[in-house]
N, CA, C and O atoms as a CHARMM CRD file, in Angstrom:
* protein
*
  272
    1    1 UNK  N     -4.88100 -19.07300 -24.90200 PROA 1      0.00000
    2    1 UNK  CA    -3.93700 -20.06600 -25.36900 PROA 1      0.00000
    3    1 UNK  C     -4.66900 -21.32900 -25.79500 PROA 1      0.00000
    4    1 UNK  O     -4.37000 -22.05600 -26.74200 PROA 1      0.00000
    5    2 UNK  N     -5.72900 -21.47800 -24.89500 PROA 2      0.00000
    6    2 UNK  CA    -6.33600 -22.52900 -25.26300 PROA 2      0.00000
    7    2 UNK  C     -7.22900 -22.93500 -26.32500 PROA 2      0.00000
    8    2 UNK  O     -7.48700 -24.09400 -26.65200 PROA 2      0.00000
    9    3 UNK  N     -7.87100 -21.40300 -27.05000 PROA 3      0.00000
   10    3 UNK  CA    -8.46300 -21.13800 -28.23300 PROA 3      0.00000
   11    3 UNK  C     -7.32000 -21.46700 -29.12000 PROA 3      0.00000
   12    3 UNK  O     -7.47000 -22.38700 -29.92400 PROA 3      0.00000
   13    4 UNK  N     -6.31300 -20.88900 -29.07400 PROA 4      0.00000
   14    4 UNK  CA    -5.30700 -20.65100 -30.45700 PROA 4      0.00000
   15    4 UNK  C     -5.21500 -22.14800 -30.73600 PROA 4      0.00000
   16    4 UNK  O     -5.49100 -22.66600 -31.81800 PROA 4      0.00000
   17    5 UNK  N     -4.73300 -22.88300 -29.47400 PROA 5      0.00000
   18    5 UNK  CA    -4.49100 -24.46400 -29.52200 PROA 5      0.00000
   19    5 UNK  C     -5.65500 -25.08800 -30.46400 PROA 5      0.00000
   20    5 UNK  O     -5.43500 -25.67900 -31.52100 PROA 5      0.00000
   21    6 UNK  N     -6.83700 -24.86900 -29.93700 PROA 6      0.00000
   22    6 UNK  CA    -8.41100 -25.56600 -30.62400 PROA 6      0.00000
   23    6 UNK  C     -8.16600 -25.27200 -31.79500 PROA 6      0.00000
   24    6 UNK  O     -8.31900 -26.32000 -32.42100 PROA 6      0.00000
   25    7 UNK  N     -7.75200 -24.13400 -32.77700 PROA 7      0.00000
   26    7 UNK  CA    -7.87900 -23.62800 -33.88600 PROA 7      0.00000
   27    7 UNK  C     -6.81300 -23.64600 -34.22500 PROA 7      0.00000
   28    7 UNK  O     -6.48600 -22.65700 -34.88200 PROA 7      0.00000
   29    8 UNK  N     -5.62000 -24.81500 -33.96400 PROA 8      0.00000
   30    8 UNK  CA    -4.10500 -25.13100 -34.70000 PROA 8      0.00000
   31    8 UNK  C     -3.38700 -24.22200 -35.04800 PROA 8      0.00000
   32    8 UNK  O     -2.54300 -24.35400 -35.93500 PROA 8      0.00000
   33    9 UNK  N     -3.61600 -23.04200 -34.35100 PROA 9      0.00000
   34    9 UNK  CA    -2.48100 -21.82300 -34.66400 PROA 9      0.00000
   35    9 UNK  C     -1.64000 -21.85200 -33.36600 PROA 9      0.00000
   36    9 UNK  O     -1.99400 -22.27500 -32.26600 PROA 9      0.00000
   37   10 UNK  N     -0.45800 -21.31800 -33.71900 PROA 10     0.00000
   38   10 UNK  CA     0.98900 -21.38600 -32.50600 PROA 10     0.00000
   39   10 UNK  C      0.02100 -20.55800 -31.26100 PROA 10     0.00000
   40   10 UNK  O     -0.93500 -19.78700 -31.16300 PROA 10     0.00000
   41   11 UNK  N      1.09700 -21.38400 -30.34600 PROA 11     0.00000
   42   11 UNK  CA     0.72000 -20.39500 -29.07500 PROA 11     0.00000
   43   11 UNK  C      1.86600 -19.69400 -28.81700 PROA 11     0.00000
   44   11 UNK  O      2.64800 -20.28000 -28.06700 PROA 11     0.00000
   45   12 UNK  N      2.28400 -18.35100 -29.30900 PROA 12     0.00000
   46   12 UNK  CA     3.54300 -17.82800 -28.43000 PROA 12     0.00000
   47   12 UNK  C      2.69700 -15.84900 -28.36200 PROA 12     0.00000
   48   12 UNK  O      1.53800 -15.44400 -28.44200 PROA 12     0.00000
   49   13 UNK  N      3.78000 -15.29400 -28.21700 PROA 13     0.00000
   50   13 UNK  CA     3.34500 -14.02000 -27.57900 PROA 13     0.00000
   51   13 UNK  C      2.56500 -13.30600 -28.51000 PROA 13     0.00000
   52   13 UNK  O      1.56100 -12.66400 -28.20300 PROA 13     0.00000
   53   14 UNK  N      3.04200 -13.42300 -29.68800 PROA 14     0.00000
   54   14 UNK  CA     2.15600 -12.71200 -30.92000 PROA 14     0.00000
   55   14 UNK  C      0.62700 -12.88300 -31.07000 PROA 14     0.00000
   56   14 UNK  O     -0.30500 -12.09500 -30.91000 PROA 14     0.00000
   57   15 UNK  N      0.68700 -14.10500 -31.40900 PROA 15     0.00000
   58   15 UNK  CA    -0.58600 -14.61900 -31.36700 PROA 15     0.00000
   59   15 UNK  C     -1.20100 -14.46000 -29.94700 PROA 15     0.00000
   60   15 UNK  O     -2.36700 -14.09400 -30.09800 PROA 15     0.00000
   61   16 UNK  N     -0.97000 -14.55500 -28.95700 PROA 16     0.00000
   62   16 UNK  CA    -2.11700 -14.10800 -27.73500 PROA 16     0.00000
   63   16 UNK  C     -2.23300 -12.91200 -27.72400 PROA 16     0.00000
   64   16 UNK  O     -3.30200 -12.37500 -27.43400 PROA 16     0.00000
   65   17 UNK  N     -1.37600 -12.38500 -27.97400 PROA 17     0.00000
   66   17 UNK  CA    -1.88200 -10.83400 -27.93800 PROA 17     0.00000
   67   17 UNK  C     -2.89000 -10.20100 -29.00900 PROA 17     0.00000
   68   17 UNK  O     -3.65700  -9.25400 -28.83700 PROA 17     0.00000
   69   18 UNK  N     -2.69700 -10.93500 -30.10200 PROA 18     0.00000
   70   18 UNK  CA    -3.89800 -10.53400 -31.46700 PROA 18     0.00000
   71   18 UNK  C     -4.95600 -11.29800 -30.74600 PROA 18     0.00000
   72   18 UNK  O     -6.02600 -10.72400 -30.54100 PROA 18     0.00000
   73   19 UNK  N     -4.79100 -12.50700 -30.34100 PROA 19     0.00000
   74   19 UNK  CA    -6.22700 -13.06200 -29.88400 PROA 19     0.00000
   75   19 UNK  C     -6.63300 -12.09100 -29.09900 PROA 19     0.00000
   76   19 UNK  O     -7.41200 -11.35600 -29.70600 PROA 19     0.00000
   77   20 UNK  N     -6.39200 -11.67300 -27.70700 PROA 20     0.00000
   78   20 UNK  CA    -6.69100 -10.92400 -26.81700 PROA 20     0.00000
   79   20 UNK  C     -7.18300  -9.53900 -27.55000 PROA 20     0.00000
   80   20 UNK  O     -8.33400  -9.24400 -27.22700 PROA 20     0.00000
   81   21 UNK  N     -6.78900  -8.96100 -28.13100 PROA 21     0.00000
   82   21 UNK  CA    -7.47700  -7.70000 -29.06100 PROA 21     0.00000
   83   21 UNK  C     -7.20600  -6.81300 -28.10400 PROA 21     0.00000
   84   21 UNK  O     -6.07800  -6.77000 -27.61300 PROA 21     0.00000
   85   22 UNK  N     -8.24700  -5.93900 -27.68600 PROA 22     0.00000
   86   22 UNK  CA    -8.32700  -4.45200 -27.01200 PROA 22     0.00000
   87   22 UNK  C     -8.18900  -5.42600 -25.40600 PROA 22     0.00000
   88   22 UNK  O     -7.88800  -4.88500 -24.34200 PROA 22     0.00000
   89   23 UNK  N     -8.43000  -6.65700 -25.53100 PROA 23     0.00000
   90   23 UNK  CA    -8.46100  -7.45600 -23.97300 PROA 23     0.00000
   91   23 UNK  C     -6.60000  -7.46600 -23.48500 PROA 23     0.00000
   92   23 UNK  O     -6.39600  -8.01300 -22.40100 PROA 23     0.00000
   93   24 UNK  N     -5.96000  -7.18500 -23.85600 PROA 24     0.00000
   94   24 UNK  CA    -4.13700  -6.76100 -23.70500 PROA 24     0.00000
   95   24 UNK  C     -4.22000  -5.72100 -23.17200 PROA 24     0.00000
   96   24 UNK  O     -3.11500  -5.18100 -23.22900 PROA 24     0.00000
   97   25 UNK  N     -5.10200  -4.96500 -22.54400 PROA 25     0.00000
   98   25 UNK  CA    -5.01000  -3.75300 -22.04300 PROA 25     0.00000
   99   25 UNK  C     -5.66100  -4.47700 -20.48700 PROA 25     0.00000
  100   25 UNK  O     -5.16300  -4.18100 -19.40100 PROA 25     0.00000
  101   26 UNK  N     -6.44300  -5.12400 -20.58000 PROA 26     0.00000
  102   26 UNK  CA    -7.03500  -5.61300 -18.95600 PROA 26     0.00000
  103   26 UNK  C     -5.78700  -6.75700 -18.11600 PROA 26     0.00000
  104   26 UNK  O     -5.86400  -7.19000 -16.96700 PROA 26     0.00000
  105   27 UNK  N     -4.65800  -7.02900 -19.17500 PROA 27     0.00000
  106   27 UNK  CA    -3.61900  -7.84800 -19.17700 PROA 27     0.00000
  107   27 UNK  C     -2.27900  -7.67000 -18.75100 PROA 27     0.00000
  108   27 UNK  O     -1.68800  -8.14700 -17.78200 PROA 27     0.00000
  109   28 UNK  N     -1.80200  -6.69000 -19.88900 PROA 28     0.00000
  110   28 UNK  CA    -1.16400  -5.51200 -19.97900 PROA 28     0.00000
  111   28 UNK  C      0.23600  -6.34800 -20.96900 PROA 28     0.00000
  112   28 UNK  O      0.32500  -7.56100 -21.15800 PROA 28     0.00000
  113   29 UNK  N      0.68700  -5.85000 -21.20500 PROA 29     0.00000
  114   29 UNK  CA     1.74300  -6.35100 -22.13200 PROA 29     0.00000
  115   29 UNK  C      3.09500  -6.85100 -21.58600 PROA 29     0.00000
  116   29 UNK  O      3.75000  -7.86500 -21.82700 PROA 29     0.00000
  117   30 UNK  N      3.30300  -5.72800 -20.71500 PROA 30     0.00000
  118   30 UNK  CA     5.13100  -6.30100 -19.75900 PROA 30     0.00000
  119   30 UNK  C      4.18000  -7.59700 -19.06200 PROA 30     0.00000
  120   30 UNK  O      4.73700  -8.68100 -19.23100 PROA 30     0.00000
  121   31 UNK  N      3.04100  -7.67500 -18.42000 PROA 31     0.00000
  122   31 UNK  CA     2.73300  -9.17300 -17.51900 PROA 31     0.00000
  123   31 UNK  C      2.58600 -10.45600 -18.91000 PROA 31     0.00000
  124   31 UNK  O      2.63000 -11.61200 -18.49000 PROA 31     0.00000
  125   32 UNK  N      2.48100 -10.35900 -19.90400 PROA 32     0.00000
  126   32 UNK  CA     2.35900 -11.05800 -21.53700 PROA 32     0.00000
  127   32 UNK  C      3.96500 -11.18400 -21.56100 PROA 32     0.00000
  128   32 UNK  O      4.24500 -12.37300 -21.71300 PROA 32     0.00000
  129   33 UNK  N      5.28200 -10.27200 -21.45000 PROA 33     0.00000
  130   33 UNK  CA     6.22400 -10.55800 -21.82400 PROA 33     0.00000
  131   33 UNK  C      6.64500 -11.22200 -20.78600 PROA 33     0.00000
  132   33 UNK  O      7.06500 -12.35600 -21.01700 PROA 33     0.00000
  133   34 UNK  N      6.65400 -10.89000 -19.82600 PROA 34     0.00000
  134   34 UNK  CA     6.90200 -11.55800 -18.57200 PROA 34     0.00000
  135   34 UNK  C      6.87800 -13.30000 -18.72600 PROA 34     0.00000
  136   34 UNK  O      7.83800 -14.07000 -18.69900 PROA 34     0.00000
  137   35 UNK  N      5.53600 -13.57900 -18.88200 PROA 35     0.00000
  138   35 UNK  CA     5.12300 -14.71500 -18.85000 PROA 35     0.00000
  139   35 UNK  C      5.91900 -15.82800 -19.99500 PROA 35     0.00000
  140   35 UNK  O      6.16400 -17.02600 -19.85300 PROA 35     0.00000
  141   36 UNK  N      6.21300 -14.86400 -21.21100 PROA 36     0.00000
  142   36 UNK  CA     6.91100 -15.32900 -22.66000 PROA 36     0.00000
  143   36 UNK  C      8.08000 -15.86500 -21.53600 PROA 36     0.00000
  144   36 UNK  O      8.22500 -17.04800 -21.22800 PROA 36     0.00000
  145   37 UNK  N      8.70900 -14.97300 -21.11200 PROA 37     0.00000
  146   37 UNK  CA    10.45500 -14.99500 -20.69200 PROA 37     0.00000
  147   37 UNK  C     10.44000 -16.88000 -19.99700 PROA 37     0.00000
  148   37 UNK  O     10.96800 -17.91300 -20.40800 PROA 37     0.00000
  149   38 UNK  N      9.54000 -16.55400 -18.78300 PROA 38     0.00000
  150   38 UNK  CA     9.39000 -17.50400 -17.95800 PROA 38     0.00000
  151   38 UNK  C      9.45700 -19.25600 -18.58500 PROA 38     0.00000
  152   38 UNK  O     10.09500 -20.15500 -18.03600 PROA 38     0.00000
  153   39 UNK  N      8.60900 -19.40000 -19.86800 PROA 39     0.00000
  154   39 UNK  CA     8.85700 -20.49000 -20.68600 PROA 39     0.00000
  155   39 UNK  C      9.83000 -20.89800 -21.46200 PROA 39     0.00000
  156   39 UNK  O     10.34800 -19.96900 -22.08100 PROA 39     0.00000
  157   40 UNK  N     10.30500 -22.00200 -21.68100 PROA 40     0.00000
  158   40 UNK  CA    11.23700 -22.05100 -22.38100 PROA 40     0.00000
  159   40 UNK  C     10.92700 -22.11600 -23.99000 PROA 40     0.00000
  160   40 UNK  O     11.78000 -21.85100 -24.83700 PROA 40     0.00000
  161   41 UNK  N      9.88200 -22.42100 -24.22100 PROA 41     0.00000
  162   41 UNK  CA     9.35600 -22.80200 -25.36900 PROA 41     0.00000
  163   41 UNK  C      7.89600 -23.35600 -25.44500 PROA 41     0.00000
  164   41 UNK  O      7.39700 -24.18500 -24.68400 PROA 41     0.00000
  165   42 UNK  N      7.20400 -22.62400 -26.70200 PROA 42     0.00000
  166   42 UNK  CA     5.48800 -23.21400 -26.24700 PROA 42     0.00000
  167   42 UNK  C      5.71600 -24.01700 -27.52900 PROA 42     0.00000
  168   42 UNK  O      4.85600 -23.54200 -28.27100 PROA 42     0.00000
  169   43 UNK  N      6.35700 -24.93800 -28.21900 PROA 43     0.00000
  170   43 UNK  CA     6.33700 -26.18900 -28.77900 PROA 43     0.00000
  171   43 UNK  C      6.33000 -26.99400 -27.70200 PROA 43     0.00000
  172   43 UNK  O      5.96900 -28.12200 -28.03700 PROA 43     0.00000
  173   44 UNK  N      6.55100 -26.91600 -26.64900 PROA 44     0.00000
  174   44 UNK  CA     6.18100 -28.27000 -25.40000 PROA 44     0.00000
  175   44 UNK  C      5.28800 -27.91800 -24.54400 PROA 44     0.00000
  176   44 UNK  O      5.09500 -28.43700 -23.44400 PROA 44     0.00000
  177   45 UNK  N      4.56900 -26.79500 -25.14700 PROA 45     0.00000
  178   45 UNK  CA     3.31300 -26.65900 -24.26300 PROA 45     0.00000
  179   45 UNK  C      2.14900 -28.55400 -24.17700 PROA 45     0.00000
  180   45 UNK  O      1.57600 -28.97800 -23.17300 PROA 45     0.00000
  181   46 UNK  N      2.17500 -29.02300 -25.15000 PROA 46     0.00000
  182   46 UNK  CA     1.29500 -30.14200 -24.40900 PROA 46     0.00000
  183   46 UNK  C      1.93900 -30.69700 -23.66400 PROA 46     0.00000
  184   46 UNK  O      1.34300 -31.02600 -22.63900 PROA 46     0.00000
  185   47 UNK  N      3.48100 -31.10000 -23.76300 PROA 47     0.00000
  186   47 UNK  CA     3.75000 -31.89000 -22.84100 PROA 47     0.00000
  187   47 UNK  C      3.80200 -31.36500 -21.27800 PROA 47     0.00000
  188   47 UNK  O      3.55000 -32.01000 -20.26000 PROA 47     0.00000
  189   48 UNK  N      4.33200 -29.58200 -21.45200 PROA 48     0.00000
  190   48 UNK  CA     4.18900 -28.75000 -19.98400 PROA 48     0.00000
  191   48 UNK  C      2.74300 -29.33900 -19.48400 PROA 48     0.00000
  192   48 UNK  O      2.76100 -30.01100 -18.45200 PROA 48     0.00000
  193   49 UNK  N      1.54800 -29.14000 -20.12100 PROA 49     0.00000
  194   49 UNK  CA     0.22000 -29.27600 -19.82600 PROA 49     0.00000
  195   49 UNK  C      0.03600 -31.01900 -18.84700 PROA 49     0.00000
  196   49 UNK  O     -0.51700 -31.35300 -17.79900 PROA 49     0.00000
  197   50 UNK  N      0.78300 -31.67900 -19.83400 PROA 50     0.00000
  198   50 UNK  CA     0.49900 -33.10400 -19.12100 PROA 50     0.00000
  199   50 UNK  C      0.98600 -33.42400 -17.96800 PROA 50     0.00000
  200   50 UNK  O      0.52400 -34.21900 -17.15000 PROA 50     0.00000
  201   51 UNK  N      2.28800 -32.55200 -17.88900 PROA 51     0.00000
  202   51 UNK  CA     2.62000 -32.63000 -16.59100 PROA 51     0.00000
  203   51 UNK  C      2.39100 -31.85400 -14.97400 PROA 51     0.00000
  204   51 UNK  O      2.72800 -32.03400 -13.80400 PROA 51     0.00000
  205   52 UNK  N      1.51400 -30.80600 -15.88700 PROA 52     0.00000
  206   52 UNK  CA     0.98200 -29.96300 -14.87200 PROA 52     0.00000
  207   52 UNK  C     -0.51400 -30.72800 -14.35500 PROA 52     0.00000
  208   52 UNK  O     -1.00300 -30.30800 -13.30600 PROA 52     0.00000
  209   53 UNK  N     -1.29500 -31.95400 -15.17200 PROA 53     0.00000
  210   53 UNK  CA    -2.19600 -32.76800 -15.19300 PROA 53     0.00000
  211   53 UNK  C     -1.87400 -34.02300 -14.41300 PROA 53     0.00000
  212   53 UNK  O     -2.80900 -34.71300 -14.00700 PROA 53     0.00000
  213   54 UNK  N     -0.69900 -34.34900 -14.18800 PROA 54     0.00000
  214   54 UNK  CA    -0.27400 -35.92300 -13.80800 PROA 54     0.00000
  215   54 UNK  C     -0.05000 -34.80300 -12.01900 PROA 54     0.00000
  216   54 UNK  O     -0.74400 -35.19200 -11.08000 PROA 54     0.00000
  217   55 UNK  N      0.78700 -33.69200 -11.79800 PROA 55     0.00000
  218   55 UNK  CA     0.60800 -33.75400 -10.85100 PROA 55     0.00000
  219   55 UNK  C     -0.11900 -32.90900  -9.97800 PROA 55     0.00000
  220   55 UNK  O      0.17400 -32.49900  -8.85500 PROA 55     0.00000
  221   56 UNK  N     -1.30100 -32.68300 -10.81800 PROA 56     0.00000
  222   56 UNK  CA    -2.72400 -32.47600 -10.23900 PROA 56     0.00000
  223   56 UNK  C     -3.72100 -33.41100  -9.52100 PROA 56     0.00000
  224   56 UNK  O     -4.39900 -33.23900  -8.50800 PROA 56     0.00000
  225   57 UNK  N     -3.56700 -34.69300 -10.56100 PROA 57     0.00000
  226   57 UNK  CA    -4.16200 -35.79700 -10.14100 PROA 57     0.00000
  227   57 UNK  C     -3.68000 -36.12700  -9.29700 PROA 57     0.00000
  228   57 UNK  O     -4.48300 -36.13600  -8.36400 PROA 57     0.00000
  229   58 UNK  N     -2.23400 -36.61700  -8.85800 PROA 58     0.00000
  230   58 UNK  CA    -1.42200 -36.86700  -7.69500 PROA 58     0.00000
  231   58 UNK  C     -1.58000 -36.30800  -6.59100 PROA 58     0.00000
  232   58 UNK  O     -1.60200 -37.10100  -5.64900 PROA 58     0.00000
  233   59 UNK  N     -1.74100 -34.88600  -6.24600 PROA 59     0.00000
  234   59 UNK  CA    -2.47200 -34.04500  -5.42700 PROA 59     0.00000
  235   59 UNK  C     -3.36200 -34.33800  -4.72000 PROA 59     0.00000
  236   59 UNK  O     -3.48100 -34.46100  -3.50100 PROA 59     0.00000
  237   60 UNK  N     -4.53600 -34.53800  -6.24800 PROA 60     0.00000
  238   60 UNK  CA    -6.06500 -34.90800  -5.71800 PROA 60     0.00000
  239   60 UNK  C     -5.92300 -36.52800  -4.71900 PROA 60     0.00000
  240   60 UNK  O     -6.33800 -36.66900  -3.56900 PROA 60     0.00000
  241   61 UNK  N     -5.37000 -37.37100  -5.38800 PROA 61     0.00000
  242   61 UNK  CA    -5.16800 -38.39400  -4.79800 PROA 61     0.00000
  243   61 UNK  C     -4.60400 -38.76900  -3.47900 PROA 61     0.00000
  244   61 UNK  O     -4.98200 -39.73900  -2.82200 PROA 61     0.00000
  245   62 UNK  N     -3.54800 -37.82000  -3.08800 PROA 62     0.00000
  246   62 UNK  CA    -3.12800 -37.76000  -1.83100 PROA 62     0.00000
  247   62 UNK  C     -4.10100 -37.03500  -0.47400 PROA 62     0.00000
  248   62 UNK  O     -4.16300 -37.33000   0.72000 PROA 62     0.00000
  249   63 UNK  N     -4.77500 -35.99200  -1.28600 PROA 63     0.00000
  250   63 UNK  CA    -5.99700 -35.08600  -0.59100 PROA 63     0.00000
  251   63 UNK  C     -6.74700 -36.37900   0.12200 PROA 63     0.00000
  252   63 UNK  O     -6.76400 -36.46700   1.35000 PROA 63     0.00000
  253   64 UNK  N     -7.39200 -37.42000  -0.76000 PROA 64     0.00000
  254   64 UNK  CA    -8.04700 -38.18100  -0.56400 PROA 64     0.00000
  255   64 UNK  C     -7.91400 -39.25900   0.08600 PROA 64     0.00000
  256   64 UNK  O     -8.82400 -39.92500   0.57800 PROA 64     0.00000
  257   65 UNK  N     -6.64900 -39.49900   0.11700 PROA 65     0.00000
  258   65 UNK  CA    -6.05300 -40.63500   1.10700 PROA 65     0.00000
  259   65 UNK  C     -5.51900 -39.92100   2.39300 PROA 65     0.00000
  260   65 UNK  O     -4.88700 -40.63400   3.17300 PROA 65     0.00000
  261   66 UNK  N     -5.71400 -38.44400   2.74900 PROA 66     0.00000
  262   66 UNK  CA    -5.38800 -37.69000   3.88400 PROA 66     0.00000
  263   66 UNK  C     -4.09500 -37.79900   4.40500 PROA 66     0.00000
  264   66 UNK  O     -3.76700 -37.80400   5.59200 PROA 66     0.00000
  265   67 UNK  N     -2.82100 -37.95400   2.60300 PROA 67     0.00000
  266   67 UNK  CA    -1.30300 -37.91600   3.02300 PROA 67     0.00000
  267   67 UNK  C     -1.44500 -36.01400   2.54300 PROA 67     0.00000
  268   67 UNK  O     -2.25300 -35.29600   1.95300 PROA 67     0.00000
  269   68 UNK  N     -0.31600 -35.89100   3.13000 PROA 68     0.00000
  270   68 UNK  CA     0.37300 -34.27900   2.58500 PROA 68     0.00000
  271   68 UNK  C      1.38900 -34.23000   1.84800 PROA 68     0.00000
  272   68 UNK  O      1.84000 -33.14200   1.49000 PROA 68     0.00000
């Protein structure tokens, strides 16, 4: 996903699966559709990304101040 992103082509099921090539078999295709279902849409994949980033950092930050 993160190649297709670098190289400005969509990220949805089609395209990972051509990226992936003969590698959709170490994957498998129902765990690829699966994953499609689960999103609502990969036009908000950066913003999904930023928010999976803001509360990573938040995480790390609490790790470090020894809250839970």
């Amino acid at each position: 996903m993160r190649e297709l992103q670098k190289e400005n082509k969509p990220v949805d099921l089609l395209m990972v699966v051509e990226k992936l090539g003969s590698g959709i078999e170490n994957v498998g295709i129902s765990y690829m559709m699966d994953i499609a279902g689960c999103c609502p849409t990969t036009g908000n994949y950066e913003h999904y990304q930023t928010i999976i980033l803001n509360e990573y950092k938040l995480r790390m930050i609490n790790k470090s101040l020894g809250v839970l």
